[in-house]
VEXMAR-462322 format. One line per field, with one value per residue (C-alpha): residue number from 0; residue in one letter; chain; x, y, z. Coordinates in steps of 0.5 Angstrom, whole numbers, plus 500, padded with zeros to 3 digits. Each point is the difference from the previous one (the first is absolute). Layout:
! VEXMAR-462322
nr = NUM; ...
rest = A; ...
kette = A; ...
xx = X; ...
yy = Y; ...
zz = Z; ...
***
This chain:
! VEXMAR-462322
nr = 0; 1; 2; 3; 4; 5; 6; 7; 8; 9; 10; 11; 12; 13; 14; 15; 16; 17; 18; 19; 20; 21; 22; 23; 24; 25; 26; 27; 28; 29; 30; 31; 32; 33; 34; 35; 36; 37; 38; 39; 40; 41; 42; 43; 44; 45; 46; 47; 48; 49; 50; 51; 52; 53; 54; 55; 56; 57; 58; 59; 60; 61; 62; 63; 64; 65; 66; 67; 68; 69; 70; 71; 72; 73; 74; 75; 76; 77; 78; 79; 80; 81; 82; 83; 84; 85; 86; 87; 88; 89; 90; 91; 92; 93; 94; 95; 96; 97; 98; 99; 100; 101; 102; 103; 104; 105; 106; 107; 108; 109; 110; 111; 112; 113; 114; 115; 116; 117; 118; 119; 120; 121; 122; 123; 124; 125; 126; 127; 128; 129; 130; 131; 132; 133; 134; 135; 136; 137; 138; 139; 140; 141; 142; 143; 144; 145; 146; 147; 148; 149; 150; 151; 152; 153; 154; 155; 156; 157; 158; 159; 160; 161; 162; 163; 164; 165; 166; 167; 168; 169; 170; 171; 172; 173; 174; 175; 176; 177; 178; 179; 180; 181; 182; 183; 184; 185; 186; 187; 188; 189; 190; 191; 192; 193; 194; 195; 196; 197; 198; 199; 200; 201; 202; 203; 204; 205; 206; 207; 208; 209; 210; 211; 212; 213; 214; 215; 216; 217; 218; 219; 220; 221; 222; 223; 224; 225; 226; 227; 228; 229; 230; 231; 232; 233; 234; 235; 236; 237; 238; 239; 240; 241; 242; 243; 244; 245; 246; 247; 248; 249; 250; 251; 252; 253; 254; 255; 256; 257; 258; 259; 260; 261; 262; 263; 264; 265; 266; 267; 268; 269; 270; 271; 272; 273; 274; 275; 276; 277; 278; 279; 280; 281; 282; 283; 284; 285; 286; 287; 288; 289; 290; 291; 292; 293; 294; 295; 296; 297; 298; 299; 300; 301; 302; 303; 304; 305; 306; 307; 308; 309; 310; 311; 312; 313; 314; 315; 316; 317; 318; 319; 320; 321; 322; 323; 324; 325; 326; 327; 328; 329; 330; 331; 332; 333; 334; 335; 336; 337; 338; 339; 340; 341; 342; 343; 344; 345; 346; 347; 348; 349; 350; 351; 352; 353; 354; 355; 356; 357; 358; 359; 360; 361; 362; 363; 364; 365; 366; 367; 368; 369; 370; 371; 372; 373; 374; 375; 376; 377; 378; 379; 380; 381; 382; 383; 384; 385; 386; 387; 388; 389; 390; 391; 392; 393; 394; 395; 396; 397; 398; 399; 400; 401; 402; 403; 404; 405; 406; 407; 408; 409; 410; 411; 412; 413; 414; 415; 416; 417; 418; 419; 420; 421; 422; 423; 424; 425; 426; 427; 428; 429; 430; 431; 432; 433; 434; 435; 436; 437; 438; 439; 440; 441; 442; 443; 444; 445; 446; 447; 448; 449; 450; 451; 452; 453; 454; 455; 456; 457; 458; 459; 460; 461; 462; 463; 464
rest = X; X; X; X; X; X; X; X; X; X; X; X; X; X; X; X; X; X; X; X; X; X; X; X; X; X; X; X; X; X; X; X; X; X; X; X; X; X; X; X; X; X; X; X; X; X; X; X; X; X; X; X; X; X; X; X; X; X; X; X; X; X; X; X; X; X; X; X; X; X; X; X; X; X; X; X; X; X; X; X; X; X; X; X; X; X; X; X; X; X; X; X; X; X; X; X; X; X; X; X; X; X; X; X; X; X; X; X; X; X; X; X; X; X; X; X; X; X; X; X; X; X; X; X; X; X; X; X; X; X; X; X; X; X; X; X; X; X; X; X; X; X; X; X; X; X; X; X; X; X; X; X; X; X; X; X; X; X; X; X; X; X; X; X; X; X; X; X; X; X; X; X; X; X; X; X; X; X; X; X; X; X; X; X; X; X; X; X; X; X; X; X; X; X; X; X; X; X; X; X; X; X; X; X; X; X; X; X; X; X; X; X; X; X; X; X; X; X; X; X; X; X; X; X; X; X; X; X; X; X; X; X; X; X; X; X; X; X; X; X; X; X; X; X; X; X; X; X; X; X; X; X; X; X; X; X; X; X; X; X; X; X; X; X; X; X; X; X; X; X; X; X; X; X; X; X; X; X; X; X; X; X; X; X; X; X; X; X; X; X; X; X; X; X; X; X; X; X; X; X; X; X; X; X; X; X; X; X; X; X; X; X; X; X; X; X; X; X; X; X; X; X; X; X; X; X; X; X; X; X; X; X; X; X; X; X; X; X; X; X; X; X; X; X; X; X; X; X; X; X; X; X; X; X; X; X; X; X; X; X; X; X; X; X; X; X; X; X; X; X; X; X; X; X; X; X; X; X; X; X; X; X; X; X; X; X; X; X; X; X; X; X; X; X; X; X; X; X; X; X; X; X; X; X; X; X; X; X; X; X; X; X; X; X; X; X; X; X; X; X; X; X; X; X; X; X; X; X; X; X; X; X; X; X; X; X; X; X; X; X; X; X; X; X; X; X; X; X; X; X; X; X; X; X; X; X; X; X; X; X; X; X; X; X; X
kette = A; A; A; A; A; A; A; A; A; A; A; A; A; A; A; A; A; A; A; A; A; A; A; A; A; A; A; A; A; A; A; A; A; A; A; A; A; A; A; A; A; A; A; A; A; A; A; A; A; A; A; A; A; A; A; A; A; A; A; A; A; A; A; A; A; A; A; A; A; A; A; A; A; A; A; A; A; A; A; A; A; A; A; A; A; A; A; A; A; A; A; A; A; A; A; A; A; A; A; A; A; A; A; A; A; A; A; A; A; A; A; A; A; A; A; A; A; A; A; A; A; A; A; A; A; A; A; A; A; A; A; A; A; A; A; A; A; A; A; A; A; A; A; A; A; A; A; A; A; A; A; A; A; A; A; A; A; A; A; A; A; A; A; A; A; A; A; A; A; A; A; A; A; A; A; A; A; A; A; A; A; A; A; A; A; A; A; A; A; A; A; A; A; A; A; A; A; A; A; A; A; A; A; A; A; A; A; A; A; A; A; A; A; A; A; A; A; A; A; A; A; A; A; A; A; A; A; A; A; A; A; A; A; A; A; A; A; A; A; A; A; A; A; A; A; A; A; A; A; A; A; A; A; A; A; A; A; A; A; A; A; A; A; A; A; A; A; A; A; A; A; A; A; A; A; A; A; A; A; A; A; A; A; A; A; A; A; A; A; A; A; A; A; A; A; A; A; A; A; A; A; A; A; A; A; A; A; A; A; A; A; A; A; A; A; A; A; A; A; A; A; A; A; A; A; A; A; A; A; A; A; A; A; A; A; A; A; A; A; A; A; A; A; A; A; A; A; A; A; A; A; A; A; A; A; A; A; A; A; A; A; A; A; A; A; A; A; A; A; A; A; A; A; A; A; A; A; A; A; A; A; A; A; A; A; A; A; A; A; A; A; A; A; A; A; A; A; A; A; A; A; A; A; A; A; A; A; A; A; A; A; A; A; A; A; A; A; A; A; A; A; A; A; A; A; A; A; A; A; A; A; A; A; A; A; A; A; A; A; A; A; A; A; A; A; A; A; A; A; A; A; A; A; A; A; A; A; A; A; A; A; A; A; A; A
xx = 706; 502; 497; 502; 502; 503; 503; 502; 498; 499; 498; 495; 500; 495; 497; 493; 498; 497; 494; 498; 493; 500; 501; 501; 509; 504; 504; 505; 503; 497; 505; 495; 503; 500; 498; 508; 500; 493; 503; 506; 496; 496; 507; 503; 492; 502; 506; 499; 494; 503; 504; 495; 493; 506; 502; 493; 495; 503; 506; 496; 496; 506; 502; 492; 500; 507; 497; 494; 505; 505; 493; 497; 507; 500; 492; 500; 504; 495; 494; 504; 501; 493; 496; 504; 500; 492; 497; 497; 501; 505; 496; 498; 506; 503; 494; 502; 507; 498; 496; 505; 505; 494; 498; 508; 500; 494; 501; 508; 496; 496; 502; 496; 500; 498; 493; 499; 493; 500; 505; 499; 503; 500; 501; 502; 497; 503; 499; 507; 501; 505; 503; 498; 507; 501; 494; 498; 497; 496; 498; 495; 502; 494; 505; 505; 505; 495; 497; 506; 503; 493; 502; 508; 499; 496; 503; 507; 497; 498; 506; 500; 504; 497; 501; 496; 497; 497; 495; 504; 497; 503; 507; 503; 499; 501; 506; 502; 497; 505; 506; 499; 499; 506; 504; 495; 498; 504; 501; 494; 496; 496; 500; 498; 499; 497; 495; 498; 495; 501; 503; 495; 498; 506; 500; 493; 502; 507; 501; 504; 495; 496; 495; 498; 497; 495; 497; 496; 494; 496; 501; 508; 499; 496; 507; 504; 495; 501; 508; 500; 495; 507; 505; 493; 504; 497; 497; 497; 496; 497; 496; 494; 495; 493; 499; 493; 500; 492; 496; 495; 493; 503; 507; 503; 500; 505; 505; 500; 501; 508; 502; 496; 503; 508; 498; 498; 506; 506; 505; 496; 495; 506; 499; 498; 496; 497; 493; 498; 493; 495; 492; 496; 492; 496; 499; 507; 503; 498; 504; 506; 502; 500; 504; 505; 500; 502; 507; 501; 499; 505; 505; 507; 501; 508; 507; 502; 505; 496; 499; 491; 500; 495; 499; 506; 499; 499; 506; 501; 497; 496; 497; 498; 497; 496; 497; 498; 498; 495; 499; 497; 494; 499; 498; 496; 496; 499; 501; 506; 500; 507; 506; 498; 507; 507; 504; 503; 507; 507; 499; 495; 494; 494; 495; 497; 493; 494; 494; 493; 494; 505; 497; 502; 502; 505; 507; 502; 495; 502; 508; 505; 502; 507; 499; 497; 493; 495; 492; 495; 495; 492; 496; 494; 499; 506; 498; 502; 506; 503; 499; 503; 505; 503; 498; 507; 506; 504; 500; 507; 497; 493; 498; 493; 498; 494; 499; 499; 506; 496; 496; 507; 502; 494; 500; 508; 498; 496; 507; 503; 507; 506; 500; 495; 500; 496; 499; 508; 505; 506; 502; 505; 503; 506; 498; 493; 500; 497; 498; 495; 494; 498; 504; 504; 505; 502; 504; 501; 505; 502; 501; 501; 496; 504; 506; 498; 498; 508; 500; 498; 496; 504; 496; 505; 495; 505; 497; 504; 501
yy = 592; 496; 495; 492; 498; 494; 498; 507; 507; 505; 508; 501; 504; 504; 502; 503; 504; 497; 504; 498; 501; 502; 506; 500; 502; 496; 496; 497; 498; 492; 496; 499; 495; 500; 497; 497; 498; 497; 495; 499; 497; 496; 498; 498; 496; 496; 498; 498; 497; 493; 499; 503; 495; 495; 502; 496; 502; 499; 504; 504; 502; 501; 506; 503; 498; 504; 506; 500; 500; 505; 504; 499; 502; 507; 501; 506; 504; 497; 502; 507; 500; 497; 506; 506; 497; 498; 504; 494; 501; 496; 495; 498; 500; 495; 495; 501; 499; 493; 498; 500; 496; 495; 499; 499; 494; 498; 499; 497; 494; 498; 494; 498; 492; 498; 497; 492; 500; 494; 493; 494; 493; 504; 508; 505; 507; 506; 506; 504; 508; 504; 507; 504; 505; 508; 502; 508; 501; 508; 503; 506; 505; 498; 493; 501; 495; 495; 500; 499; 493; 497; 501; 498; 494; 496; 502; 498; 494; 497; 501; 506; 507; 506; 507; 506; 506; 504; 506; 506; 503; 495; 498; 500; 494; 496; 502; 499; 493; 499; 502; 494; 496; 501; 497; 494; 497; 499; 505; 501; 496; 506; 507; 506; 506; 508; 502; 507; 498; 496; 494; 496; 500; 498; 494; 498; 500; 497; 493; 498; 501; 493; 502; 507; 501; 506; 503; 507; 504; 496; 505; 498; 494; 499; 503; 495; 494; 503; 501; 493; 498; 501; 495; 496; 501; 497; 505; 500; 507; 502; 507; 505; 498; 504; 494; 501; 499; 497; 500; 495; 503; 495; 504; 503; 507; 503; 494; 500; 508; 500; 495; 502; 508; 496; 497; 505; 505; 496; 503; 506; 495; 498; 492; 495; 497; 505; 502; 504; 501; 497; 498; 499; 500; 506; 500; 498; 506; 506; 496; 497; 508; 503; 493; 502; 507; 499; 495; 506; 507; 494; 499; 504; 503; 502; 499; 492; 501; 504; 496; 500; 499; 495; 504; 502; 503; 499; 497; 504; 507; 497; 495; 506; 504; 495; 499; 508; 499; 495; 503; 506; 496; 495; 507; 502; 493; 498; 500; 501; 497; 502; 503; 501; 505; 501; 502; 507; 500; 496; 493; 496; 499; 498; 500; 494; 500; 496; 502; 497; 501; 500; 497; 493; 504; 504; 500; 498; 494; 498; 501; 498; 507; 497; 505; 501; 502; 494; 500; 498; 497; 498; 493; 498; 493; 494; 500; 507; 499; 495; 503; 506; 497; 496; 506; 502; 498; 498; 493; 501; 499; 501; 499; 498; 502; 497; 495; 494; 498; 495; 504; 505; 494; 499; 508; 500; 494; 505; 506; 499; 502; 496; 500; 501; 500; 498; 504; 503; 503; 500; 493; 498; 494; 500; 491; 503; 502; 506; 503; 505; 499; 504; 506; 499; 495; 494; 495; 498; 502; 497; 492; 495; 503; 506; 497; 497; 506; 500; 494; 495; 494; 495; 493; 494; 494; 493; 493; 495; 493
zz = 593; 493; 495; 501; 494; 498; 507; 501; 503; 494; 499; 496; 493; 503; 506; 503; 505; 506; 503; 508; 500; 507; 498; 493; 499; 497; 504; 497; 492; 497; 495; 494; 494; 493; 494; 500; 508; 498; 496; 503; 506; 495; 497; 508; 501; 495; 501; 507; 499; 498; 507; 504; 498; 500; 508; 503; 504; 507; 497; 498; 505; 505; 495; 502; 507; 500; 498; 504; 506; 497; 500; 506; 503; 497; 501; 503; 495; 494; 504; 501; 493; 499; 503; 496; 493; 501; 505; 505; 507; 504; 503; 493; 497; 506; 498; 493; 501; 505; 494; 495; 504; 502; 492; 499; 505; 498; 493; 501; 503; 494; 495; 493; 500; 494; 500; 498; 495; 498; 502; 498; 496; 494; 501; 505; 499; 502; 502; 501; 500; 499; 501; 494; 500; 501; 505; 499; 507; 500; 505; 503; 506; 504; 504; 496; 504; 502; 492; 498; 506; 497; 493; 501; 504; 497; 493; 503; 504; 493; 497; 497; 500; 500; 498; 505; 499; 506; 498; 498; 506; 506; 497; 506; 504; 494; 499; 507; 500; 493; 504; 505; 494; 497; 505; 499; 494; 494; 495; 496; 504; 503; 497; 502; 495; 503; 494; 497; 498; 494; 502; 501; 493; 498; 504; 498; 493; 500; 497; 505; 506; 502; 503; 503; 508; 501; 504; 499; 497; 495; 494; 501; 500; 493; 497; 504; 496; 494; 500; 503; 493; 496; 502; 503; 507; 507; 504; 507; 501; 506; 499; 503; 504; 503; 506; 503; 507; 501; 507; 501; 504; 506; 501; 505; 499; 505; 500; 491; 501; 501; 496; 494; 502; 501; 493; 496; 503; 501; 496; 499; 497; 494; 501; 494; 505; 504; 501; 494; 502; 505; 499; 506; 501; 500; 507; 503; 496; 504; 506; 496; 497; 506; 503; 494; 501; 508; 496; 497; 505; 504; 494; 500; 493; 499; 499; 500; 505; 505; 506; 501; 492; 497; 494; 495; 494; 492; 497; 494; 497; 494; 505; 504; 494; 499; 506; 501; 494; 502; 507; 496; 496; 507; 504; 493; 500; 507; 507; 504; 507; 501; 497; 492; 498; 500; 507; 499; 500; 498; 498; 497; 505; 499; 507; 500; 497; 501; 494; 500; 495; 494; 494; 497; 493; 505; 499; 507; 499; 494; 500; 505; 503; 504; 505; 506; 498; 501; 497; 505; 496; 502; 497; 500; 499; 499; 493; 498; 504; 496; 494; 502; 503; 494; 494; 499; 497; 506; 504; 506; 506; 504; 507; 503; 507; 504; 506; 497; 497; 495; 497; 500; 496; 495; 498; 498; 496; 496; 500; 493; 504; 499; 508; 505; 508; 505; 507; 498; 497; 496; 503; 494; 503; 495; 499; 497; 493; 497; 493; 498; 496; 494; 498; 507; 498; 497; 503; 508; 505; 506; 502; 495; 495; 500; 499; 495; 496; 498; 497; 494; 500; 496; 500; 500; 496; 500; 497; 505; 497
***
């Protein structure tokens, strides 16, 4: 596995070892750059920029789609290779992979007109937009391919080049994917460096990036705001979230039950959408615990790439730590319908947990826990229960529940979320933008609003006559 660098596959200066969470041995060395590597990509960016904005969209996005068929093509070593370096079983590895190829074909299709506001005999005003340059496009090791296709495609679509950084922890698909696109895109066009851990710092603060993609924790990306600050350099940041799922007094118990129960622990419950904690009144909730705890006795902890698994383990020790760390103090302060601790053995389990009769102040109620542990939380009244819902410091998604689909609308009109659905869940059509509220996020992904993150407004006022 190399580096791609400036057109050509390269070692890194250094290496990692990389740790299959299944069963906790290192299964293989990762490429890591270092600080001379990092700028010469950010020098080969900057060379490459001028001819590749210059190409045009439809040359451009021949490039993308070129790459979304060199992908499909090797899917199923991606998805392999996927399910080791990050633990989620085969099945979920394949959807990521398909997820990835649609997200390039998506973007490659896209164009940016310039946008007319005023045309008359005496001016025309117009708004145009331009790439903003070298893009560093930074992503976590929950999706580490699909992230980094909804980063790389809208940045290239737009004009851009861009310089990849993939977690410390899931280099390896990224790296893959970097090998297709040398034999692809110009040389500097698309980069892709492994990291040690402080690669990303580099590129945040370098005065030749644009503009920085993240996605990760909250906590990470206030440190990407304030490297950002010194070159006052763009940013699109999508962070934590504690997504409520909401059940009305109207809903259908037994119908909601699974798909809160996929929503909680797809994944093993390390998804920025997924479902963080659910609210139901007082008297649906005897019968929704013992729903999800029937989801959970069905569910198949183990090895990704063991036929029947339907839950793979934690991606990486320290995530692991946190959540036996927060198991301890679920067990303490409430009460564990199922699961409530670590499986014994290799690897980096967590049985499925359902916990109820938490209180509000509880850190698995009021921190995203990006595990499969999920709080099962009583209301009284909808009044209580929009206040707490919203207190707290994140807006990424939410859900509501019920059988009217009016009044599930009215009630996710009072959801501080960047996003709420209805009576589903992860629909993400890739032509609807999304953004977090609050500590959840800045900027849009995905559709025209995405594409648009990576560019400059540049308004065009011409008095004519």
């Amino acid at each position: 596995m190399q580096l791609l660098i400036d057109g050509e596959l390269v070692d890194g200066a250094r290496a990692i070892d990389l740790v299959n969470p299944a069963d906790g041995q290192v299964f293989a060395v990762a490429p890591c750059a270092d600080a001379a590597q990092v700028e010469r990509a950010v020098a080969a960016g900057q060379r490459a920029f001028a001819d590749w904005r210059a190409l045009g969209f439809a040359e451009r996005g021949a490039r993308i789609a070129a790459l979304a068929d060199a992908l499909e093509g090797r899917a199923a070593d991606f998805a392999a290779c996927l399910t080791q370096e990050q633990g989620k079983p085969l099945a979920e590895a394949r959807g990521e992979i398909e997820g990835a190829v649609a997200a390039l074909r998506y973007h490659a299709g896209l164009r940016l007109e310039p946008v007319v506001l005023k045309d008359s005999a005496t001016e025309r005003v117009v708004e145009q937009r331009h790439p903003l340059g070298v893009v560093a496009a930074i992503v976590p090791w929950n999706y580490p391919l699909l992230l980094l296709a909804l980063k790389l495609a809208p940045a290239l679509i737009a004009g851009n080049v861009v310089i990849a950084k993939p977690a410390p922890t899931t280099p390896l698909t990224t790296l893959m994917l970097g090998a297709l696109a040398a034999d692809i895109f110009p040389a500097g066009v698309v980069q892709m460096l492994g990291d040690a851990g402080d690669v990303g710092a580099m590129l945040t603060a370098h005065p030749g990036i644009a503009h920085v993609s993240f996605t990760g924790s909250t906590a990470t990306g206030r440190r990407v705001m304030a490297a950002a600050a010194n070159t006052v350099k763009r940013f699109t940041l999508e962070l934590g979230g504690n997504d409520p799922a909401i059940l009305l007094d109207d809903a259908d118990v037994a119908a909601v039950a699974p798909i809160l129960f996929d929503g909680a622990m797809g994944n093993a419950g390390q998804v920025c959408l997924g479902v963080k904690r659910i609210y139901a009144p007082r008297a649906l909730v005897p019968a929704l615990g013992a729903a999800l705890v029937a989801c959970a006795q069905r569910a198949v902890v183990g090895d990704g790439r063991a036929a029947g698994t339907t839950i793979g383990p934690v991606q990486n020790a320290a995530q692991y730590a946190r959540l036996v760390d927060l198991l301890a103090e679920v067990r303490a302060q409430g009460r564990v319908l199922h699961g409530g601790a670590a499986i014994e053995g290799s690897g980096y389990y967590i049985a499925p947990t359902i916990v109820t009769d938490l209180p509000d102040a509880a850190r698995l109620v009021q921190e995203e826990q990006f595990g499969p542990i999920i709080p099962l939380l009583a209301y009284d009244e909808e009044e209580e229960l929009v206040r707490r819902v919203n207190d707290g410091p994140y807006g990424l998604g939410a859900s509501v529940w019920t059988a009217d689909a009016a009044r599930g609308q009215a009630m996710a009109a009072r959801i501080d979320s960047g996003l709420v659905w209805v009576n589903r869940l992860f629909d993400l059509p890739f032509d609807v933008p999304i953004g977090g509220a609050k500590q959840s996020g800045i900027g849009r992904h995905q559709g025209l609003a995405g594409v648009e993150e990576f560019t400059q407004i540049r308004i065009v006022n011409a008095a004519l006559g």
